[in-house]
Structures are given as C-alpha cells and as structure tokens.
C-alpha positions in Angstrom: 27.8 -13.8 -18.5 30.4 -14.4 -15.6 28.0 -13.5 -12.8 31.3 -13.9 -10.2 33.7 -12.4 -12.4 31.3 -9.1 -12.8 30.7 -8.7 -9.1 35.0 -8.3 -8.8 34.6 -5.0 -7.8 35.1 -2.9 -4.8 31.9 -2.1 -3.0 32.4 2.1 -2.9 32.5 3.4 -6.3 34.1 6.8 -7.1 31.6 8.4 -9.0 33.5 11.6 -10.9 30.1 13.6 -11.3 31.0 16.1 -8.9 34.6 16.2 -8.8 36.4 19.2 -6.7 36.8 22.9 -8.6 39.2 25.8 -8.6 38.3 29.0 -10.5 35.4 26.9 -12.6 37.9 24.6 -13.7 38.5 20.7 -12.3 41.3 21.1 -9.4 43.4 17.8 -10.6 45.6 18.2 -8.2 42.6 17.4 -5.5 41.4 14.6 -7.6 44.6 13.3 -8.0 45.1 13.5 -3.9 41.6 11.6 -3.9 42.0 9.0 -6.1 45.2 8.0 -4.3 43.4 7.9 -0.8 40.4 5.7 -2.7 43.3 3.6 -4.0 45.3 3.1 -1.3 42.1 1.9 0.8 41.9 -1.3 -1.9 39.4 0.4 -3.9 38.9 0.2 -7.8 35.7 1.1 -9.6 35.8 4.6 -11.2 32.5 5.8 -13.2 32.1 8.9 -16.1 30.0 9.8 -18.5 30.1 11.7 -21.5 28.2 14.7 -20.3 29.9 15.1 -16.6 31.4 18.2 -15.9 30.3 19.4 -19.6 32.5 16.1 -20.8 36.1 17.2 -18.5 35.0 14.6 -16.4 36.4 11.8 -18.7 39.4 13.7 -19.4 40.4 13.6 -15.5 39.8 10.3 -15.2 42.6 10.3 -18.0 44.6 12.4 -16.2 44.3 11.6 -12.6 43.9 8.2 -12.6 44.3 6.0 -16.0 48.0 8.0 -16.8 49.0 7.4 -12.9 48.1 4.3 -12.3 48.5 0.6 -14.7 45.4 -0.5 -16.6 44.8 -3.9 -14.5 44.4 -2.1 -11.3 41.2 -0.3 -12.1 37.9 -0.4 -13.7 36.5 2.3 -15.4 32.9 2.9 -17.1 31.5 5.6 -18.7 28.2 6.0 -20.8 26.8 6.9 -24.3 24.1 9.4 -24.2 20.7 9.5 -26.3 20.4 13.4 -26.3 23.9 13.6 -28.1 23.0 11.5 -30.9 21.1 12.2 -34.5 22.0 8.8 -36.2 24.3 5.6 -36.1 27.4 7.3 -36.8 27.0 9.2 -33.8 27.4 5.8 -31.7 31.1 5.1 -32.8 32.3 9.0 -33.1 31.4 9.7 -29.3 32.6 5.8 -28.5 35.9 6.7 -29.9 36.0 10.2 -28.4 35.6 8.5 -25.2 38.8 6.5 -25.5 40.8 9.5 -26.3 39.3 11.5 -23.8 40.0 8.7 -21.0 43.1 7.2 -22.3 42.3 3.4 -22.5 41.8 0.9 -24.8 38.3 -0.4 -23.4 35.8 -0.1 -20.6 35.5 -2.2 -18.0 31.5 -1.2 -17.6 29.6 0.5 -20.4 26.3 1.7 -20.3 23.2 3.5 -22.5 23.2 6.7 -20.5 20.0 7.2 -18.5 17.4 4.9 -20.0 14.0 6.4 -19.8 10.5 6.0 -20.9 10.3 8.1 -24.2 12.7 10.1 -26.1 16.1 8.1 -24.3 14.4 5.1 -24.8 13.3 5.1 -28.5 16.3 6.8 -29.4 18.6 4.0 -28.0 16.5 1.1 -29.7 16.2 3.5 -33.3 19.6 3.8 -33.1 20.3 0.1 -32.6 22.4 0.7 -29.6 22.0 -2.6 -27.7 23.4 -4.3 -30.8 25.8 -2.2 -31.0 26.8 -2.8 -27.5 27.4 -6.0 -28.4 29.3 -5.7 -31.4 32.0 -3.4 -29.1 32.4 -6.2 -26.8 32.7 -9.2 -29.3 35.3 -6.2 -30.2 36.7 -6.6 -26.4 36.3 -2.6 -26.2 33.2 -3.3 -23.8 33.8 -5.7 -21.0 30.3 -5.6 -19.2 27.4 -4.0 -21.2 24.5 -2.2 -19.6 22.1 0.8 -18.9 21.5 3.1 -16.4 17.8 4.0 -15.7 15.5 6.5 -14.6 12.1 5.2 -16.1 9.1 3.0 -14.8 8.8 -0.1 -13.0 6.9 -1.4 -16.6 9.5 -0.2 -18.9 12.0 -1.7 -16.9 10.5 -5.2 -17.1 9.8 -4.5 -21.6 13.5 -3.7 -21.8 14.6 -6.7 -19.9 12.3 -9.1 -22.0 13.1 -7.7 -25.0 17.3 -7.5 -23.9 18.3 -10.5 -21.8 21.9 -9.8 -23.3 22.3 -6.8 -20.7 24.9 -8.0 -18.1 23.5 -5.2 -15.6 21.6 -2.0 -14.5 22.6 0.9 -12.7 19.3 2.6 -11.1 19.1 5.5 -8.4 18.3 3.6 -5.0 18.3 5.0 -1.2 16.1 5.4 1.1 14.2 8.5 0.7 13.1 7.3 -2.7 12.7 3.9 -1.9 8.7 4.3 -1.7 8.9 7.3 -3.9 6.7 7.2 -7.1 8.6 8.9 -9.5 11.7 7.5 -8.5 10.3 3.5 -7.8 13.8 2.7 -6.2 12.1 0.1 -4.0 9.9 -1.5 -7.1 12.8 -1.2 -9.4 15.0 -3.3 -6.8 12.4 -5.4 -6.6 12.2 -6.5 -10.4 16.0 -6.8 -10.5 16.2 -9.0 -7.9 13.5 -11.2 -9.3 15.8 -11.7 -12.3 18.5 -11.7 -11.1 20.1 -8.7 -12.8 23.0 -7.6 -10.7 22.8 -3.9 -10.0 24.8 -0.6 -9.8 23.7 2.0 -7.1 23.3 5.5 -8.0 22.4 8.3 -5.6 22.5 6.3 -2.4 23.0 9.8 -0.6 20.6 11.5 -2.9 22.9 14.0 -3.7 23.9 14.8 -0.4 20.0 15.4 0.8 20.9 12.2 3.4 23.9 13.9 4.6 22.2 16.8 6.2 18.8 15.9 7.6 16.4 18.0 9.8 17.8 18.9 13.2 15.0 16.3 14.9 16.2 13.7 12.9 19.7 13.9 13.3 18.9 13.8 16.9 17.4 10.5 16.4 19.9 9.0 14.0 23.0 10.7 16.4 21.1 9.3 19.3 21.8 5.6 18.0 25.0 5.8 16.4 26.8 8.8 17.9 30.4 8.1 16.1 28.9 7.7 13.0 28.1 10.4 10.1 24.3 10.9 9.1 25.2 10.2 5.3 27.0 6.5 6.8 23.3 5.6 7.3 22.3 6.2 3.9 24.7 4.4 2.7 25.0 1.4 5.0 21.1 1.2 3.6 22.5 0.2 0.0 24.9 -1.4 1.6 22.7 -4.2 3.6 21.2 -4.9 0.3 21.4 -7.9 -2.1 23.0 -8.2 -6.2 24.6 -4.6 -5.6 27.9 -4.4 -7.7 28.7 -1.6 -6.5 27.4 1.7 -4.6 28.7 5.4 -6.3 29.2 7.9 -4.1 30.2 11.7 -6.4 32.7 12.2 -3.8 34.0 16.1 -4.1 36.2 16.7 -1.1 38.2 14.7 1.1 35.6 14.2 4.1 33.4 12.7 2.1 36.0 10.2 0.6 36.9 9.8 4.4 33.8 9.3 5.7 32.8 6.7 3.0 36.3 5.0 3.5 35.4 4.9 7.3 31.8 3.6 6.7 33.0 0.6 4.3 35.8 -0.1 5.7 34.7 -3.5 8.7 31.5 -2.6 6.7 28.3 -3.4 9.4 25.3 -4.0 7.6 22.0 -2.5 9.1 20.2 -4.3 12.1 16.6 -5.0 12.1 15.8 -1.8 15.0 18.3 0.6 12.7 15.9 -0.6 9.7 12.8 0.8 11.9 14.6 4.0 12.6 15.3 4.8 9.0 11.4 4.0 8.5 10.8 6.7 11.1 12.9 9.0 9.5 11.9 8.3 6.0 8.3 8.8 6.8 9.0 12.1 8.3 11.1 12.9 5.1 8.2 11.9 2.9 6.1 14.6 4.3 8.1 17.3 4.3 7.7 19.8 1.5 11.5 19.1 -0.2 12.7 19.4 -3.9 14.0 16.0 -4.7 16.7 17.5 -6.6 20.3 15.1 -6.8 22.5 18.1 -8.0 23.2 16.1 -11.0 23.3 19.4 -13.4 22.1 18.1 -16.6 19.7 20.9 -16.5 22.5 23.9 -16.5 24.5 22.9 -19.2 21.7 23.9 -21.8 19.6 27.0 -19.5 20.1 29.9 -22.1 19.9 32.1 -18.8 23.1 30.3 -16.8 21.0 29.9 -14.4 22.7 27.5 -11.8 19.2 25.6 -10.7 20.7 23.0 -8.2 21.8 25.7 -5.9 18.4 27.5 -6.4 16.8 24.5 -5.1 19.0 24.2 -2.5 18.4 27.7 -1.6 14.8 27.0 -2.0 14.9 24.0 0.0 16.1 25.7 3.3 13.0 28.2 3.1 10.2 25.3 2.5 12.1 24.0 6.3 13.2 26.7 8.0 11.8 30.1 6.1 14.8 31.8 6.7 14.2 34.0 3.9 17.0 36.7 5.1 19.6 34.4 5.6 18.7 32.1 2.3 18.7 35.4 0.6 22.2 36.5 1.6 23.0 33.0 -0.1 21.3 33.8 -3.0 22.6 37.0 -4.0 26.4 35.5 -3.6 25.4 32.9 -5.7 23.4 35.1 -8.2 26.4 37.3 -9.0 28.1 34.5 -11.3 24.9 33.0 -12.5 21.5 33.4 -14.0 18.7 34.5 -10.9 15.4 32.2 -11.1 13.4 35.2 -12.6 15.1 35.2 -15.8 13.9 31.5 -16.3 12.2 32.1 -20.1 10.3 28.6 -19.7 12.1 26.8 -22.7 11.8 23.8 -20.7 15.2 22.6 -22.0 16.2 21.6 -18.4 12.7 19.5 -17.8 13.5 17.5 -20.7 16.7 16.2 -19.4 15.6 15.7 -15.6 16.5 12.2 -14.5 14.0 13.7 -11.7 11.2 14.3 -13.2 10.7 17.6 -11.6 8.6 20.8 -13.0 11.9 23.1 -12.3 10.3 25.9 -14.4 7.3 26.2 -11.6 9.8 25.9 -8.7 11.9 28.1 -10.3 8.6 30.7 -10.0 8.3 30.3 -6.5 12.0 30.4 -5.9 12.0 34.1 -8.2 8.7 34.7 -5.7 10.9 34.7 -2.4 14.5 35.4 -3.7 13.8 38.1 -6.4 12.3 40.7 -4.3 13.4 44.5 -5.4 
C-alpha cells in the first residue's frame, strides 16, 4: 500500500448524506452551488453510498460534480452494503449500478458499508467480499479498499488479523463518543493507531449534536473562542488528531460548508487548556439524558409507518433538556402532518436492526408518543 499516496487528500471531506432538499427532492442546483464553493477552496474528497438519500445521493454526485468537473480533480468513494445483498451476484450488480449511477469509471475509495458485529459482518465474509474487493482493484475499478465500521473494539482487531489487505477504516469519531461505550470512538482510535491503519472520520459533529450545545456550555466554549462556531470545536477535535485521511462533514447548506471552509482553512489544532475545556464539556454531555441519534436515516427508509424518527428524537431531545413540551409540540405536529407520529410505531424493529447507533428507538419512540401524542 502507498501510505503517502493514500493520505493525498483534502482534510474536509464532503460527505453527501444529507445533501440540501426542495419539495422532497435533492435541490441540485444548491449542491451544485456547494460543490463549487468546496472546490474552489482546494478541496477534493467526495463520499456516497449506495443507500443515501434512498440511493439519489450517487446520482448527484454524478450530476453535480463528476459531469461538471474532470475525473483527476476529485476523489470519490462510495460503499457496498450487506443488507442489500442475498448472494455473490449481488456484489457486482450493485458495483456496476454504482458506476452508472455516479458516472465514473472507478472509485478512488471503496468500502464494505458499515461493518458490524453480526449480521453485516457475516454477511460480508459469506459473501466473500474482501476478496472481492481485491479482485476490483487488480481490476483498477477500486483504488483504495476498505470498511466503514460501527462494531466493537474486539471485532475490530479479528477483522484486522484476519484482513491485513485493508488499505483503511472509516469509524465514527468525536468527542462526545470518545469515552462512549457503544460507540468506542476513543478505543477504536486507539487500535488503529497501534497498527497503523490510516483512518477516515465519520460523524465528527455527531450529526449536528456538537453544533448546538446547552446554553451553559456554549457560554464556556464562546467564552474562549468568541469568533469561532461551537461545531469548529468539534471538529478541530478530529482535526488535532493523528493517521486521519480525512474528516466528513454531511454538509446541507451553505453555513455549514462556510463554517467548515473557515475552520480548516490556517487550520489551528487544539491546545492543551482547549483539550481540558472539551473534557469539561464532554463530561457534562455525558450526563445528560440525550438520544445519541446522528440523523443518519437508515431507519426511515424501511418504517412501514413513515415515521420520520430522526426528527422525533430531536423533538424528544429538547424535552429530556428543556421540557418545553408546548413549544416541542408545536414542532411536532408540523412535522407530523407529512409523516408517521411515534404512536403508530408497530414494533417491527426494522429500524433497530439497521442502527449504526445501537439505540432501542422502539422504546424511545414510546416515551416520545407519551409526551407528543396527547389527545
């Protein structure tokens, strides 16, 4: 593996998970306006998947960057998911959808979408998917081969023994999880590190939980660094780091791309007292009673009830802090009148089984239906 070579990459990735809408549909035209802002800063490294945006998101890639833009001045990865798969053939029919959907001829960065202990797991290594892997870049349709991953600290370490082909990992790291122990972003890193496995950052905001913090500890963070945004923190945190790749940030309007422009642009890593106030805050964060969901929406594309359970949580979320049930409320019922309320969850536990979380959303969805769902 060309260690140097695979580190050529800009540091801010464009991650096109949560691209910009208009009337339910991806607003190209605003993607197309962000891309060229992330492009004209110097910037380069795009990532899909299969699944995002119920699989549009590969298509806009196509669209708003790949047609617009020549091959050389980009990299681009996507990912090949377990759950869409029932045998071998499945491996090159969604491989080659994925070209057509994007419009390339290969991937810069491929990965076995969200490598977990269990069903993921088993599936990929049934499936012979890491030899696979290599067979598509002996091909040269793969340039770097990899895995994202959302499992344990031990799995991490069987599938690295038993696969020291794989050129990288992608894992979600920031700080809020760093300590957590579901997540393991801290042991995780750790293990990496230790082999020297270059890494790609996922989540370094936590889907936007880092961007809006309790009032208190805004205050704290504002206090130190008045200029600068409370999300900059969470990511100058990756940032500091060592073997990072790159960091993704699902940009979906243009103050976010701003922001993240501004923050890695004269990048300034953390110093050793802004480490000790991101403990502070962290451990305050730790204790308080939040849903540690990303907003990643694997669980809404199969809820039989439409039920749109990021924004529950959200919703949720703001009565666990504040218990503004009133206000939450009026929230709710806006955003109940095009989706499924939490009550009319039928416990399938469809969405469970595809949390990168780990959360029990059918139990949170009962208390959410407990303070939202009143008659």
């Amino acid at each position: 593996m060309e260690k140097n070579e695979i580190f050529d990459v800009s540091k801010l990735g464009f991650g096109l998970m949560r691209l910009p809408e208009k009337d339910g549909e991806i607003d190209y035209d605003h993607v197309c306006r962000m891309v060229d802002k992330y492009m004209e800063a110097g910037l380069n490294y795009f990532d899909t998947a299969y699944v995002y945006h119920s699989g549009k998101s590969e298509v806009a890639a196509r669209e708003c960057l790949v047609k617009r833009y020549p091959r050389e001045s980009f990299k681009i990865a996507t990912k090949l998911p377990s759950w869409c798969m029932k045998s071998k053939d499945d491996r090159d029919r969604i491989f080659n959808e994925q070209l057509e959907r994007t419009g390339v001829d290969y991937f810069d960065f491929y990965l076995l979408h969200s490598l977990e202990d269990g069903n993921n797991y088993d599936t990929y290594e049934q499936l012979d998917c890491f030899n696979w892997g290599l067979q598509k870049k002996r091909e040269g349709k793969i340039k770097h081969f990899g895995f994202s991953y959302h499992g344990t600290p031990e799995l991490l370490e069987v599938v690295l023994d038993r696969h020291p082909e794989i050129e990288f990992v992608q894992i979600q790291l920031n700080y809020a999880d760093w300590k957590n122990p579901i997540v393991h972003s801290g042991e995780l890193y750790e293990i990496l590190s230790r082999r020297n496995v270059p890494m790609i950052i996922m989540e370094p905001v936590k889907g936007g939980t880092l961007a809006s913090l309790m009032p208190e500890l805004e205050a704290k963070l504002k206090a130190a660094r008045p200029d600068s945004s409370i999300a900059s923190w969470a990511m100058r945190f990756v940032g500091s780091l060592d073997g990072i790749i790159t960091i993704l940030s699902g940009m979906s309007n243009d103050e976010q791309m701003q922001d993240n422009l501004n923050t890695f642009t004269n990048f300034e890593p953390l110093s050793d007292s802004e480490k000790m106030l991101i403990e502070e805050v962290n451990e305050v964060m730790f204790n308080s009673p939040l849903i540690g969901c990303t907003s990643c929406r694997y669980c809404c594309d199969g809820c039989p009830s439409g039920i749109n359970i990021p924004e529950v949580f959200r919703v949720l979320n703001t009565i666990r802090l504040y218990g503004e049930e009133w206000r939450s409320g009026n929230v709710y019922k806006v955003l109940t009148e095009k989706s499924g309320k939490a009550k009319d969850c039928i416990a399938c536990g469809q969405c469970e089984s595809v949390c990168p979380q780990h959360l029990s959303i059918i139990e949170l969805l009962a208390e959410a239906s407990g303070h939202l769902d009143k008659e």
